[in-house]
LOTOR-614956 format. One line per field, with one value per residue (C-alpha): chain; x, y, z. Coordinates in Angstrom, 2 decimals. Layout:
mol = (A/...)
X = (X/...)
Y = (Y/...)
Z = (Z/...)
This chain:
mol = (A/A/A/A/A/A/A/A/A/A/A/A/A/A/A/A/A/A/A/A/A/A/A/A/A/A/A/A/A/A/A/A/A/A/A/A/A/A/A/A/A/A/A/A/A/A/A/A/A/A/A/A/A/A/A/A/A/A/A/A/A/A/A/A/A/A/A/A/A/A/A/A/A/A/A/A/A/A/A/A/A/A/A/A/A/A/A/A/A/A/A/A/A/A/A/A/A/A/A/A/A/A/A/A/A/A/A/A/A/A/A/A/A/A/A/A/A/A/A/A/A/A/A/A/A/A/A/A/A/A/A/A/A/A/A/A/A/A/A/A/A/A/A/A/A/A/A/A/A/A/A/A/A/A/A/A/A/A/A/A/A/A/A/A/A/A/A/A/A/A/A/A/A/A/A/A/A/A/A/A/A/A/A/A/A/A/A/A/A/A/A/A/A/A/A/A/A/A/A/A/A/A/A/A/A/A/A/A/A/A/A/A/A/A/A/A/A/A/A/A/A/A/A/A/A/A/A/A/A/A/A/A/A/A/A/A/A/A/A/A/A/A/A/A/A/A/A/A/A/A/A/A/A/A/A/A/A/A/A/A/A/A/A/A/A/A/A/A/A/A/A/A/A/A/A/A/A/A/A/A/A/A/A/A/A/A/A/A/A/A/A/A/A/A/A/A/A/A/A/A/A/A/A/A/A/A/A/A/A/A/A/A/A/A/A/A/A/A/A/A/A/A/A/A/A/A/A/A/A/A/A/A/A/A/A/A/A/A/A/A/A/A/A/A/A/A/A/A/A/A/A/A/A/A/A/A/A/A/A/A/A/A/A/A/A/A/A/A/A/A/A/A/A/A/A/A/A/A/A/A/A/A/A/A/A/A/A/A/A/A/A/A/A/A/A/A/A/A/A/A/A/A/A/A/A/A/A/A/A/A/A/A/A/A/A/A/A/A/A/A/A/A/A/A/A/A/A/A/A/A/A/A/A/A/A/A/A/A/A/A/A/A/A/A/A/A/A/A/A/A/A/A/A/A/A/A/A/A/A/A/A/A/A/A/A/A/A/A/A/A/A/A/A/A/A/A/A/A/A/A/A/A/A/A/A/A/A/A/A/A/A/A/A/A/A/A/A/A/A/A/A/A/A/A/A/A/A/A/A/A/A/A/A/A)
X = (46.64/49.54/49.79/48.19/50.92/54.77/57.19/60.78/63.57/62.12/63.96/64.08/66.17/65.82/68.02/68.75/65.82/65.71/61.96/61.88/64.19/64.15/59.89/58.83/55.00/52.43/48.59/46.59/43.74/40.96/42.46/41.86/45.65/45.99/49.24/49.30/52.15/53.10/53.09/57.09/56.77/57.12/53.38/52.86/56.31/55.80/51.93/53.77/55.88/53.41/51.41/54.64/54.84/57.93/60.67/62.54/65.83/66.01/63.83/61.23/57.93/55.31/51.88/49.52/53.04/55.21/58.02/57.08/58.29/55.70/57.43/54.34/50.72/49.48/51.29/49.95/46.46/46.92/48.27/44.80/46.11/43.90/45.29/43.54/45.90/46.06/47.12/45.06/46.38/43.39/43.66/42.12/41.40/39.41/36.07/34.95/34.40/37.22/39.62/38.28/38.29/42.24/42.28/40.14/40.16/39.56/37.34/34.91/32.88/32.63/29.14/29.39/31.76/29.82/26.98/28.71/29.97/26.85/25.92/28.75/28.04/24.62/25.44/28.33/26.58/29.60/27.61/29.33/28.27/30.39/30.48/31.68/35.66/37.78/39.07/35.04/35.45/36.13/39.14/36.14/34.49/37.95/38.25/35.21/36.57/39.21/37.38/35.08/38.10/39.31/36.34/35.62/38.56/37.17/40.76/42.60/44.54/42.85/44.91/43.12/45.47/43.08/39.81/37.42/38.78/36.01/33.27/29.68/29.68/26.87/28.89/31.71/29.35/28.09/31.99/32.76/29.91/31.66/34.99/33.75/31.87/34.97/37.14/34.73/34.62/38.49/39.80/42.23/42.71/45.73/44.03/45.98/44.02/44.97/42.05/42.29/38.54/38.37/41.23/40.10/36.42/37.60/41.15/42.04/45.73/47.92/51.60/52.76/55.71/58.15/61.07/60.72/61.10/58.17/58.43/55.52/52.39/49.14/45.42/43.79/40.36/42.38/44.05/42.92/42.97/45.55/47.59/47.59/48.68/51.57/52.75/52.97/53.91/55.79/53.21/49.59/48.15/47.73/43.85/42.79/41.73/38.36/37.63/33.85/34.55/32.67/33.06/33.86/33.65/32.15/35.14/33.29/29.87/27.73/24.85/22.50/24.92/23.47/26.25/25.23/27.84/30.90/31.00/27.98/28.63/29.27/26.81/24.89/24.89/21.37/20.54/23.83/24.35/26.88/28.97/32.27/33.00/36.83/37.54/35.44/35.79/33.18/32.71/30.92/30.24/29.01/29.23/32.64/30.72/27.71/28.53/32.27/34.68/31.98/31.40/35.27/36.45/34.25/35.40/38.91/38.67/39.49/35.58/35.00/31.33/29.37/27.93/30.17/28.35/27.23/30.88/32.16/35.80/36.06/33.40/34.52/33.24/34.89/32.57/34.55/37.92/40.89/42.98/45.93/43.02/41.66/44.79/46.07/42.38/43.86/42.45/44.39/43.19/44.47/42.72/41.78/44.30/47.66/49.74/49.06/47.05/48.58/52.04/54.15/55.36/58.67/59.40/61.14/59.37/61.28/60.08/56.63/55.89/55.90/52.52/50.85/53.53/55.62/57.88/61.16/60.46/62.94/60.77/62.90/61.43/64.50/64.24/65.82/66.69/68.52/65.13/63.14/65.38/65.03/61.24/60.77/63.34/61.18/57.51/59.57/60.95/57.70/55.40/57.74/57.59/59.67/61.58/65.35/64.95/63.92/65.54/63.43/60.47/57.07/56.92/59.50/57.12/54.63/51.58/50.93/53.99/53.01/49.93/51.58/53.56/51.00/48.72/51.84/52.40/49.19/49.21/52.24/50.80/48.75/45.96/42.66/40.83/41.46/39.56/40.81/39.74/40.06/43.29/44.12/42.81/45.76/47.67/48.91/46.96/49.63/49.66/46.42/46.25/49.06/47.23/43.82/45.80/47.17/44.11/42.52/45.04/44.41/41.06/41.99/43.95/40.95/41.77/38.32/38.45/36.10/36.70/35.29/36.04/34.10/35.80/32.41/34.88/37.40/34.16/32.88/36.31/36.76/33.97/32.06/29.11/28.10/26.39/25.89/26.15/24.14/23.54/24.73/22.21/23.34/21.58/21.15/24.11/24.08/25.45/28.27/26.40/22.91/24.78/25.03/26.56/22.84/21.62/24.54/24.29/20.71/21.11/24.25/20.97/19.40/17.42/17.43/13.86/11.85/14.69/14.38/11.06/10.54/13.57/11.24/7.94/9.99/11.36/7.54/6.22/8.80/8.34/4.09/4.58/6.83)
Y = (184.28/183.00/179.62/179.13/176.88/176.12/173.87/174.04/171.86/171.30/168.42/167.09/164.66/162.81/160.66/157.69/159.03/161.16/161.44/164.40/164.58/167.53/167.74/170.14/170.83/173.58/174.10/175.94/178.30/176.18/172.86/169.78/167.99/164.76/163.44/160.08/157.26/154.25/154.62/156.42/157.79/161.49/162.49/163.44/165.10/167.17/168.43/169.23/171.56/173.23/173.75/175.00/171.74/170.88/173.10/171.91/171.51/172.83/174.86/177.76/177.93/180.50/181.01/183.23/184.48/185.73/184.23/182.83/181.20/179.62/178.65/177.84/176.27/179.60/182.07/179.03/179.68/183.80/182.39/180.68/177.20/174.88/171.11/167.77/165.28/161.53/161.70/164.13/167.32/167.42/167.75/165.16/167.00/169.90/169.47/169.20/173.38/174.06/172.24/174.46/177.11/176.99/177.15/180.61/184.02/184.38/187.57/184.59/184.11/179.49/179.87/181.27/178.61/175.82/177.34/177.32/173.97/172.43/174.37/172.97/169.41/169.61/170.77/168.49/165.43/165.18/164.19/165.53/166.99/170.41/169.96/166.10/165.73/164.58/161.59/159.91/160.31/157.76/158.00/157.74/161.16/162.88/163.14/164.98/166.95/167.63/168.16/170.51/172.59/173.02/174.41/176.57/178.48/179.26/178.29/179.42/176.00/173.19/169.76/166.86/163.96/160.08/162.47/159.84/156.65/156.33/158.26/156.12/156.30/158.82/160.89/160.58/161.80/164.84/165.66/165.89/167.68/170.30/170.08/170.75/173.76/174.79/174.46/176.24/179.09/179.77/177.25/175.02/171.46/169.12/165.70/162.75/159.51/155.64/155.16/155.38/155.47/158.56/160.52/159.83/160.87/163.92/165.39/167.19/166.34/164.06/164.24/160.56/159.92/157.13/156.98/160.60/161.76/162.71/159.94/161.59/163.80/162.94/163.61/160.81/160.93/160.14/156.95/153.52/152.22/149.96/152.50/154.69/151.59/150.96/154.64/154.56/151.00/149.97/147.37/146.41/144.59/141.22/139.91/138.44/135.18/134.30/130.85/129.65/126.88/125.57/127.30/125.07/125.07/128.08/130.05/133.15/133.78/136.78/136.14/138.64/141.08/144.46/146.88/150.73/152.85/154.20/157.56/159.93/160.47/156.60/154.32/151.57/147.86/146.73/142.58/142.27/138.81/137.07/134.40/133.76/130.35/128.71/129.35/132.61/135.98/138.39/141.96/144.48/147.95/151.26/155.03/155.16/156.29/153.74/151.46/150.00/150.94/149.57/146.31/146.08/146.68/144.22/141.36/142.68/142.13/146.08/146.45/143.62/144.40/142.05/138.34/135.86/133.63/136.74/136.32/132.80/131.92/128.34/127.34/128.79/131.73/135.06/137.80/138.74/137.50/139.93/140.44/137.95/134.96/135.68/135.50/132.07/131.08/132.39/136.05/138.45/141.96/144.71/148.57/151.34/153.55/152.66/155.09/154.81/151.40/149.37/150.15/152.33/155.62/155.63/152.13/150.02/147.75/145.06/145.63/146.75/142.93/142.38/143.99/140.69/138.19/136.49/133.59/136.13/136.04/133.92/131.00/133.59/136.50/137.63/139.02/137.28/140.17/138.95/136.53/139.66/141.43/138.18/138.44/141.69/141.59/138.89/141.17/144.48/141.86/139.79/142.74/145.14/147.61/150.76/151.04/151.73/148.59/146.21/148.69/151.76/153.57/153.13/157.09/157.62/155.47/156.44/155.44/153.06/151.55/151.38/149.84/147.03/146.09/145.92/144.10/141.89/141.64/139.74/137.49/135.98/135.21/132.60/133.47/130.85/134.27/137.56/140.65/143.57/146.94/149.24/146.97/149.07/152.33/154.93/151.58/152.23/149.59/147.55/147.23/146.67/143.96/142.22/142.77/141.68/138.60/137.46/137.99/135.56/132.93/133.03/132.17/129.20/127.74/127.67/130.93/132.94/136.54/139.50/142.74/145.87/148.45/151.52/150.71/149.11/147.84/146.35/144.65/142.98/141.53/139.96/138.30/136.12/137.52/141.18/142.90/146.49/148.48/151.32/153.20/150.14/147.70/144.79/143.47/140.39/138.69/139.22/136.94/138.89/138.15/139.64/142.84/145.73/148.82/150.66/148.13/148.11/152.43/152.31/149.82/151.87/154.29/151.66/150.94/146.59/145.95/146.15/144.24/141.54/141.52/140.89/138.37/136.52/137.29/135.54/132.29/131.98/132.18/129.84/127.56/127.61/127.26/123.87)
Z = (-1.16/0.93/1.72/5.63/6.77/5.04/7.31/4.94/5.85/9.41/11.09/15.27/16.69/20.01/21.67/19.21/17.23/14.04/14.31/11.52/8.58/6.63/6.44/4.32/3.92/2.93/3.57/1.14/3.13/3.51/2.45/4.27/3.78/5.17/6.87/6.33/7.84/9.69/13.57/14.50/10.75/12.77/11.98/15.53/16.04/13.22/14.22/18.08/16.39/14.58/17.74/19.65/21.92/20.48/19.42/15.65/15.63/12.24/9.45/9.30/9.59/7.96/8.85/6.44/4.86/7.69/9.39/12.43/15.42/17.99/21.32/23.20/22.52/23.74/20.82/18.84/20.04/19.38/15.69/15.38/15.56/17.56/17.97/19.01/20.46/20.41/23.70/25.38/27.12/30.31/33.74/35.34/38.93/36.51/35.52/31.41/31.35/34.25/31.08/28.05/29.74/30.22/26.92/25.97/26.27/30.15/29.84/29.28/32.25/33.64/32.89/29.70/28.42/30.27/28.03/24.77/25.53/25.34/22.58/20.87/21.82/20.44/17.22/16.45/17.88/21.01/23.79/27.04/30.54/31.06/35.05/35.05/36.48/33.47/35.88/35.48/31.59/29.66/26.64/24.36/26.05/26.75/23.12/22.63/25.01/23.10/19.84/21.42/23.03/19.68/17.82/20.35/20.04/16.11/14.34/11.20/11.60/13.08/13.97/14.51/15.39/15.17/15.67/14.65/16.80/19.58/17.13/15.28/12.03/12.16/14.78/11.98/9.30/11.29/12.05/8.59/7.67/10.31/8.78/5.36/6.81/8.62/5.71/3.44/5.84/5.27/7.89/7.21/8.44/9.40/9.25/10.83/10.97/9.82/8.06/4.54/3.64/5.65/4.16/0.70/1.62/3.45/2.20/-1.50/-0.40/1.26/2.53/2.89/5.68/6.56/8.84/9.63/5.66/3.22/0.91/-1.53/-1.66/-3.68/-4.13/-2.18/-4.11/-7.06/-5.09/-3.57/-0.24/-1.45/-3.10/-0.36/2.00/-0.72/-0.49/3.65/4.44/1.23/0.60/1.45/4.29/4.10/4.18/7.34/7.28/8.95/8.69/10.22/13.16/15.70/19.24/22.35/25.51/27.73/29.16/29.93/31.33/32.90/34.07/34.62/35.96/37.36/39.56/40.42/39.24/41.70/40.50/39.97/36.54/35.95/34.08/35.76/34.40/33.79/33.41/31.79/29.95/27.52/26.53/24.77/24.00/23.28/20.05/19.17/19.02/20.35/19.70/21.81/20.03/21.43/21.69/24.43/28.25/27.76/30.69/28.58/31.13/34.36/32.60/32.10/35.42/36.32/34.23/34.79/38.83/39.47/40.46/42.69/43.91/41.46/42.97/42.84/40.59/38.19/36.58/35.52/34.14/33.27/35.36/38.63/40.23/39.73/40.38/43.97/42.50/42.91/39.43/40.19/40.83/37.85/35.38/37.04/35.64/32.24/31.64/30.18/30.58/27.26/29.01/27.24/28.37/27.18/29.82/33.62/33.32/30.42/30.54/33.69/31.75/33.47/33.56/30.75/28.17/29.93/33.51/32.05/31.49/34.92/35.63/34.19/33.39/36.15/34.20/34.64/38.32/40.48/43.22/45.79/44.08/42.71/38.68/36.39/34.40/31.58/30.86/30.90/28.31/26.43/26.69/25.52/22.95/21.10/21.99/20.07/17.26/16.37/16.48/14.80/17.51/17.25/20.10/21.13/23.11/26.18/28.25/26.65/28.85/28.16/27.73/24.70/22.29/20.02/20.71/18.19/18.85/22.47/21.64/19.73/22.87/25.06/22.84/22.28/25.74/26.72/22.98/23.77/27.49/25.30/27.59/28.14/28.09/26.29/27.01/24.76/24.56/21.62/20.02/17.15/18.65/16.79/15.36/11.42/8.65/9.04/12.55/12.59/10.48/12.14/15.90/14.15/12.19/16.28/17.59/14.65/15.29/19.05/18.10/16.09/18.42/21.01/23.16/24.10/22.94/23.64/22.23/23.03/20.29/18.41/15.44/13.33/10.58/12.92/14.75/11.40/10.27/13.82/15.36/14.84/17.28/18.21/20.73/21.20/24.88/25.33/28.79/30.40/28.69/26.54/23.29/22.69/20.41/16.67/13.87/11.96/8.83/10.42/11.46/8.91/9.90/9.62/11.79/14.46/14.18/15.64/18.28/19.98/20.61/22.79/19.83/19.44/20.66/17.72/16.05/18.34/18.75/14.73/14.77/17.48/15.77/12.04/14.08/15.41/11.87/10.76/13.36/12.90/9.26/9.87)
């Protein structure tokens, strides 16, 4: 049989940026191939052009043997190519079936795709409501979305760009159970992802990229996770240093904090209580729509309904607090979503650091400008983002190299406070170990950090306490060395009761039989 997919001599060049350099690639029929690089390694261009997004300066493209050229996602579609973004392509006015629907055959009645939606969500484990508006989703749910758009569609060629980056590890398991059904059926699979345990659980082959070249291809079950990290970053992550100290003083406190949802298809926060101490890092883990983005807002100061006294920040009040109040009492706020509420798409990196830092700003209000350049020069230098400079938009980055900014943005604040949410989400190994390395020393030097991820892994090498969110309850805090990924698996399905309830019944026993 032909090969399903063969890129030759494909190449694109933007403005300053050669993001692919003569790429050549080819996909066996029912192969799942890995694409595997640092963030701006030109894994994303590359998978655009395939799905028509983006047209190649350069090359030829064959799909089940013929010659083809694919101008549009649609003739993709007809092709049988089905694509998952990392940045998702939804309309947020549309509701969950309204946005699949776009995407189908439209002999298919709204009801009928609202039906096999669900369907769909069921089987794969993808938990979604057809008739909720995209804008009350969380990034976490829009990428089910996503996923779910694609299979429907029953592809030839399936891209899945960072598929598993707001997915439990026993949503994971059940995807790749999918993908190895869908690959044994004929399909084949274009598998983007930065974690290297997945690609050598899940792929027969690899196609390594850097700087916009393939620099090698391999079998990743034959390989390492160090080995693979040497072929895409020259080298391999350093190991994170997590020294035990004692936390200090209480910088963050919620007390008890319950706040009906805004929207309909929100979450409500139920008796919601933690702490984070100077000098400790703690994580909060869940399946992405179980109350993360209300609890959130309301540390951030965007939802301002809670008591005042519910939310503390260095001992003062802050449950009514607007933003601004609550940064001058040193939080620092990373979101979810990189473009529209981390970073301004059409403004520079420069003029981006004004949404939360102020030093470049004049006592007259006037910008220092050449300050600001200065600033953000040092962000794009220290943190190795790719970038063609301060002056640069938000928009033309990657987004791993967007995340690094941002997440470099509000380190070098040297914050009292950090809250971060998902800080690697799409970030390559070695970003990630650099963000996760800052966010360590932060630590050390006495800054408060909570972080609010679905990455399990990234969770256990951070913090040094855990809880769990789940339909807008909070469990009670967990030692890193008590949690164990079984353990931490159950309890994002609400299920920490028992656990607790046997922790208490253990310290009673021990306490009797002193």
């Amino acid at each position: 049989m032909p090969p399903r997919l063969e890129l030759t001599h494909i190449s694109k060049r933007y403005p300053g940026v050669l993001a692919n350099d003569d790429v050549s690639l080819t996909v066996q029929p029912g192969e799942i191939h890995a694409v595997l690089g640092e963030n701006g390694a030109g894994k994303s261009t590359l998978m655009k052009i395939i799905y028509g997004a983006v047209k190649p300066d350069a090359g030829t493209l064959r799909f089940d043997g013929q010659d083809v050229r694919i101008t549009n996602p649609q003739q993709a579609r007809q092709l049988g190519i089905a694509m998952v973004f990392q940045h998702f392509s939804l309309f947020e006015t549309l509701s969950v079936a309204e946005n699949v629907w776009l995407g189908l055959d439209k002999s298919l009645a709204l009801a009928e795709v609202t039906r096999r939606i669900a369907q769909t969500a069921a089987a794969y484990g993808l938990d979604i409501d057809p008739a909720r508006p995209v804008h009350t989703l969380s990034v976490g749910e829009m990428q089910r979305v996503e996923i779910i758009r694609a299979l429907l569609t029953e592809p030839r060629l399936l891209i899945l760009d960072e598929p598993t980056s707001v997915l439990t590890p026993q949503a994971v398991d059940k995807l790749f159970v999918t993908l190895r059904q869908l690959a044994a059926e004929g399909c084949s699979i274009l598998y983007i992802s930065h974690k290297l345990h997945e690609i050598r659980a899940l792929c027969s082959a690899c196609t390594v990229m850097r700087g916009g070249r393939v620099t090698g291809v391999c079998d990743p079950r034959a390989e390492s996770n160090a080995s693979l990290s040497r072929l895409m970053i020259g080298a391999e992550p350093p190991a994170l240093a997590h020294r035990q100290q004692a936390p200090g003083a209480l910088v963050l406190q919620v007390g008890r904090l319950d706040l009906k949802r805004e929207s309909p298809f929100g979450v409500d926060l139920v008796d919601v209580s933690l702490q984070v101490h100077a000098g400790e890092v703690v994580g909060i883990a869940g399946v992405s729509g179980n109350g993360q983005r209300e609890l959130l807002y309301a540390l951030s100061g965007e939802d301002r309904r809670a008591p005042a006294a519910s939310i503390s920040i260095a001992n003062q009040p802050a449950g009514r607090l607007p933003p601004s109040r609550r940064r001058a009492l040193g939080l620092h706020f990373v979101p979810e979503e990189r473009l529209g509420r981390g970073a301004v798409p059409e403004m520079s990196l420069a003029h981006n650091l004004l949404l939360t830092r102020r030093e470049a700003v004049g006592p007259l209000g006037w910008l220092r400008t050449g300050a600001l350049r200065a600033q953000a020069q040092a962000i794009i230098e220290r943190f190795r983002v790719k970038a063609a400079g301060p002056q640069a938009p938000a928009r033309s980055l990657s987004g791993g190299n967007l995340q690094k900014f941002i997440m470099g943005r509000e380190i070098d604040a040297r914050p009292r406070l950090l809250i971060v949410s998902q800080p690697t989400w799409g970030v390559d190994v070695g970003a990630a170990a650099q963000i996760r390395g800052e966010l360590l020393a932060l630590r050390d030097a006495g800054c408060a950090v909570l972080v609010v991820s679905e990455e399990l892994d990234e969770l256990f090498e951070l913090c040094d306490r855990l809880h769990v969110i789940a339909k807008g309850r909070l469990s009670p805090a967990i030692a890193r060395q008590d949690a164990t990924v079984e353990r931490i698996g159950e309890w994002m399905s609400g299920l920490w009761h028992g656990d607790v309830q046997q922790h208490l019944s253990r310290m009673e026993a021990g306490h009797v039989a002193a």
